[in-house]
N, C-alpha and C positions, 0 to 999 in steps of 0.2 A: 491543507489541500481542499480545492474547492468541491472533491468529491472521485469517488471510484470511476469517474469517465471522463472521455474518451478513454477506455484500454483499450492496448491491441495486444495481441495474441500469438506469437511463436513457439512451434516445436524444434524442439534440437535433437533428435533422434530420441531417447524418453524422459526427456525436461520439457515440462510446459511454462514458459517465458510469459510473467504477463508483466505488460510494460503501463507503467502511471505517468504523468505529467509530474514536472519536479514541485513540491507545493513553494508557495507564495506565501507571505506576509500578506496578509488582508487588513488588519488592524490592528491596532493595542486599545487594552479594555477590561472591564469587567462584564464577564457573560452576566447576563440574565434574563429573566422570566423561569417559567416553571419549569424547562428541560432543561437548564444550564447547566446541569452539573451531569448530564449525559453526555455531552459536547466534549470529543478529543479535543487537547488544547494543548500548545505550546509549554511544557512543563518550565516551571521558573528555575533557572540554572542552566538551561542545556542552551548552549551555544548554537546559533544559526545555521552552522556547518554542520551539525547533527539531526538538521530539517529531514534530509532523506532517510538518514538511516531510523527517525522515533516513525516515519510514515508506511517504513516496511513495516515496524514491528505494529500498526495500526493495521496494515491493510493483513497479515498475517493473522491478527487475533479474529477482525475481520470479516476471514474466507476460512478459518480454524477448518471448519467440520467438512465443508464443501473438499481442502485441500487431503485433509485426511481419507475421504472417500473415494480420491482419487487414487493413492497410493496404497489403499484397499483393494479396489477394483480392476487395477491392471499394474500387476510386478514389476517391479522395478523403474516406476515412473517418481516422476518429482515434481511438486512448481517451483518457481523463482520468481519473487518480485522487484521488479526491474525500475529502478526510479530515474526517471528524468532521459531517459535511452530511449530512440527507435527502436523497433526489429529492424534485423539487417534487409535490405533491399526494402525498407518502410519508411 
């Protein structure tokens, strides 16, 4: 993914929906310089079609503390990360 933006942002009665861009193929490569091995990356094995779902589990570790604050802070709330989907009427 080229990055956490554009999101957009839907409540479903208390599901907070946050919707991502589906990611892209940028390259193939050897990362480097000094941050290279901070750089989420394309794990070797996982199949194309697992693009969205390693990108939840990326944007989930993520917003970790942020999401858990939220589900602290007001009962019975949730988020949802939404790959590659509008909001409806968006």
């Amino acid at each position: 993914m080229e990055g956490p933006r554009p999101a957009r942002f839907e409540r479903v009665g208390l599901t907070v929906r946050i919707h991502l861009p589906a990611p892209a193929l940028m390259d193939h490569g050897v990362l480097q310089g000094d941050n290279a091995n901070r750089i989420p990356h394309h794990p070797k094995g996982l199949a194309s079609e697992d693009a969205a779902a390693r990108a939840v589990e990326l944007m989930e570790w993520f917003l970790e503390r942020i999401l858990a604050a939220l589900e602290e802070d007001i009962a019975g709330t949730r988020a949802e990360i939404v790959i590659g989907e509008l909001p409806q009427g968006g």
